[in-house]
C-alpha positions in Angstrom: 6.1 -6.4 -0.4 8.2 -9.8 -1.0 11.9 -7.9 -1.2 13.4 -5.6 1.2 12.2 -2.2 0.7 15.0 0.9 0.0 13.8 3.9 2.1 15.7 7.3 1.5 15.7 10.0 3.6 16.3 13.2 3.0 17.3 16.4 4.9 19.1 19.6 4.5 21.4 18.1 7.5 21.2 16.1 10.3 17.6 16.7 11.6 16.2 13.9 9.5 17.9 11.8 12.4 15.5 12.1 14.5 12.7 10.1 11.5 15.0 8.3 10.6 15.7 6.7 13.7 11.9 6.1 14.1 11.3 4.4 10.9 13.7 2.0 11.5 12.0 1.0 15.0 9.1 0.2 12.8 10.8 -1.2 9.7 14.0 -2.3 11.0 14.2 -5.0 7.6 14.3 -2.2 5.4 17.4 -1.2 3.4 18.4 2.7 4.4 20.1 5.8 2.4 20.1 9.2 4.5 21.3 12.0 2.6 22.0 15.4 4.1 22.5 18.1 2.3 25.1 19.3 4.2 26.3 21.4 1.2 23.3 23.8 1.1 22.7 23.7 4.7 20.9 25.8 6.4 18.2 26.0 3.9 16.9 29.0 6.2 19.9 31.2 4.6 18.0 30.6 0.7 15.0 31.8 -1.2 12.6 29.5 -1.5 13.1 30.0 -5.4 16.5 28.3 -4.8 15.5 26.1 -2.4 13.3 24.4 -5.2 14.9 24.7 -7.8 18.2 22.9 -5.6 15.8 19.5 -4.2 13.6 18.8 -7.1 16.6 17.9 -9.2 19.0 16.8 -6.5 15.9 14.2 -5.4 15.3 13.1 -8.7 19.4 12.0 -8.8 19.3 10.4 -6.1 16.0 8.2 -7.1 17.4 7.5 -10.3 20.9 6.1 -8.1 19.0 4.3 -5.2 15.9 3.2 -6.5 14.3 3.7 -3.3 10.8 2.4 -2.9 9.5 5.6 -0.6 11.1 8.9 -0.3 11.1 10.8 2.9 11.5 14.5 3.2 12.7 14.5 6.6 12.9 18.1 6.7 10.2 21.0 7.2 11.6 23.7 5.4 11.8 21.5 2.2 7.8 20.0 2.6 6.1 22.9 3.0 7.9 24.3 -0.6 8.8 21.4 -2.8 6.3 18.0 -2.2 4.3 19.2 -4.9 6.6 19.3 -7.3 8.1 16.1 -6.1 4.9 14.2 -6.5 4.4 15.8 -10.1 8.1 15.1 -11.4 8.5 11.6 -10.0 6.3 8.7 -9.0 7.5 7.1 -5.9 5.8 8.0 -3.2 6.8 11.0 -0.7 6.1 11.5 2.8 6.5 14.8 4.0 7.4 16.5 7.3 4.8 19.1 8.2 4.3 20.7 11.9 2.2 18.6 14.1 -0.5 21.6 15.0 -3.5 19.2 14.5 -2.8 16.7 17.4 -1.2 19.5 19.2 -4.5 21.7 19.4 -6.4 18.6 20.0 -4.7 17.5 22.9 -4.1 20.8 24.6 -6.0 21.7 28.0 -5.4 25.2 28.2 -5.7 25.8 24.5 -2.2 27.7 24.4 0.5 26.6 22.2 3.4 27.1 20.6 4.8 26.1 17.5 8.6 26.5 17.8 10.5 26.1 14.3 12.7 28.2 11.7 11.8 31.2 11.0 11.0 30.3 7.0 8.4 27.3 8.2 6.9 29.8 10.8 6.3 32.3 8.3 4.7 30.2 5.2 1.2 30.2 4.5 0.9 26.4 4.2 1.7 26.9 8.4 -0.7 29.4 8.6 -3.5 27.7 6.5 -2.2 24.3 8.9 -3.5 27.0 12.1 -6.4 28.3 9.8 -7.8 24.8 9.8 -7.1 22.8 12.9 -6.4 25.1 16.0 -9.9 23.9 17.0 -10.1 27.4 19.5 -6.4 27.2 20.9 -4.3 30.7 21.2 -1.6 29.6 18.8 1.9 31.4 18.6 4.9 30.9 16.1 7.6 31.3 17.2 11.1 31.3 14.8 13.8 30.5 16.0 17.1 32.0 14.5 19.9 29.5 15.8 18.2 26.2 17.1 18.5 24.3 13.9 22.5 25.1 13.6 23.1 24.7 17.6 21.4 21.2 17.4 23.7 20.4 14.3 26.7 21.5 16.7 25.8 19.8 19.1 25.7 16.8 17.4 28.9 17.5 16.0 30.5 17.8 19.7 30.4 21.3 20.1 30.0 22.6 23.4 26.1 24.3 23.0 25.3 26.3 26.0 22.3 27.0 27.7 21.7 30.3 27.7 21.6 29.6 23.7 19.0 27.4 23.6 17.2 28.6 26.3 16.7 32.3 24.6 15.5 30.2 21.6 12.9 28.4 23.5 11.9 31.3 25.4 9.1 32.8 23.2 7.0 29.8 23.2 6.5 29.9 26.8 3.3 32.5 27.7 1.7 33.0 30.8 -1.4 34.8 32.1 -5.0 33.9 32.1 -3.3 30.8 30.8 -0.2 29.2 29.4 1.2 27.0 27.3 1.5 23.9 27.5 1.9 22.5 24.3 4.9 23.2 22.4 4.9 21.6 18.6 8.7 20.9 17.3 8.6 22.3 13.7 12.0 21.4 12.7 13.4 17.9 12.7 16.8 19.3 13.8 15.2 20.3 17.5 14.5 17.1 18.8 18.2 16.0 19.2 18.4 19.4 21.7 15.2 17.7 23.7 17.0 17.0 26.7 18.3 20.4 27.1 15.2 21.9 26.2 13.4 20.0 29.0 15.7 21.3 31.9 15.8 25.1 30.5 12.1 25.0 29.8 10.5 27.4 32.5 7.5 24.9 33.2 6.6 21.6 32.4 5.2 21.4 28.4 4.0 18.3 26.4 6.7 18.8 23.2 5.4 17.4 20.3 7.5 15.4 17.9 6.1 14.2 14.4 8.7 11.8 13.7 6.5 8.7 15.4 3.7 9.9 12.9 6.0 10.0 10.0 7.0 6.6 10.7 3.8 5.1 10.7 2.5 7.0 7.7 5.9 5.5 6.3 5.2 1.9 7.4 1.1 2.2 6.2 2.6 3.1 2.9 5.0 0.6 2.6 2.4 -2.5 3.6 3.4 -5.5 5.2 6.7 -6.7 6.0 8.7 -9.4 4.3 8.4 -11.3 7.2 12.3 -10.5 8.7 13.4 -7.9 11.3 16.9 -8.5 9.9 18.5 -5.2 10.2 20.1 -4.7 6.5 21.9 -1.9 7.2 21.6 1.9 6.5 23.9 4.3 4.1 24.7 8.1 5.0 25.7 10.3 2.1 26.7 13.8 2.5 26.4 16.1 -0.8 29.4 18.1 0.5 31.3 14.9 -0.1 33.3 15.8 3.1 33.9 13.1 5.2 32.4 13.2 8.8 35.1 13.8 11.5 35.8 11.8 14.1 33.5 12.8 17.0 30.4 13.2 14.4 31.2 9.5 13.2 30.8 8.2 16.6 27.7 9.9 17.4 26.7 8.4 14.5 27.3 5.0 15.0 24.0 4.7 17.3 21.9 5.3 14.1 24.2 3.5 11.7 26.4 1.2 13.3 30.2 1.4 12.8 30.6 1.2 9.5 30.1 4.7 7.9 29.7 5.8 4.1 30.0 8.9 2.5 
């Protein structure tokens, strides 16, 4: 690819951070938009009629604005309900965010895991048929999680998130008895920015599996070579609220995006 490639990303919120901020390790020459659909956030509290009939179209606007060479749907809510209709309305190419059950079931050793995510994703049958096919003999529990998605998305925001929330979120995943997870697959893109909290409340040591270093390199494959700089270009954020960020989530920002902020 001789020019600089546009990469959008896309998320109900601030989730999407966490791929985001693993793409650009790989493909740091890229130009950047991140939009966060703050507006319809959480897209837990919708059908997934509306949540359809709100990204297709919202997507397609922003394509049409951006130009992006690669879309990513940084979210797993919106990939398990609206990539196929992406991929048949528009012809840029998509990467999804699906849970990482298939490398989790392969590299468990005492075949009990968790998959930890909201309680929409948990519940869908591409989920289930993603257990159907690659649990590979693991004991495999879902586990929904009402609040984690919002807490992460306070926290972020520099509300004061306390344990005893996220620890009674994380608790279902952790089973004992003839034996016990270890394995704990992140479902939403949101949970990741809780990860160091989740490590200190977990109960026992678990191997917590993120997707957003596969995304990245499915991204990169995609993309081909580089244009032969590592020159950072620089990276938008939009927010379809059109509310600015305030001042504490501008500065925890700034690590992803550098100082200078668009909304």
């Amino acid at each position: 690819m001789s020019q600089a490639p546009t990469i959008l990303v896309f998320d109900s919120g601030l989730g999407g951070l966490t791929v985001f901020r693993e793409i650009v390790k790989l493909r740091p020459g890229a130009r950047y938009v991140y939009v966060a659909d703050d507006a319809y956030f959480p897209y837990g509290q919708h059908t997934e009629d509306e949540i359809v009939a709100r990204v297709v179209p919202l997507v397609g606007d922003l394509i049409a604005e951006h130009r992006p060479e690669l879309v990513v749907i940084a979210c797993n809510t919106a990939s398990t309900l609206v990539m196929t209709h992406l991929r048949e309305a528009y012809s840029v190419p998509f990467v999804g965010t699906v849970p990482a059950i298939k490398p989790a079931c392969a590299s468990s050793k005492t075949k009990r895991v968790s998959v930890l995510g909201t309680k929409g994703t948990v519940k869908r049958e591409y989920t289930k048929k993603l257990i159907a096919d690659f649990a590979q003999g693991c004991d495999v529990t879902l586990v929904g999680a009402e609040n984690l998605a919002s807490l992460a998305e306070a926290a972020l925001r520099g509300e004061r998130v306390s344990d005893d929330a996220i620890a009674a979120e994380i608790a279902p995943c952790f089973l004992n008895g003839d034996a016990r997870t270890d394995t704990v697959v992140l479902a939403c893109t949101h949970y990741p920015l809780l990860i160091n909290q989740m490590l200190a409340l977990a109960p026992w040591s678990v191997d917590w599996i993120d997707p957003a270093p596969a995304i990245a390199r499915r991204v990169s494959d995609l993309l081909g070579p580089t244009n032969g700089t590592n020159e950072a270009l620089g990276a938008r954020i939009l927010f379809t609220s059109e509310q600015a960020p305030s001042p504490v989530l501008a500065k925890a920002l700034i690590p992803f995006f550098g100082a200078s902020l668009v909304n």
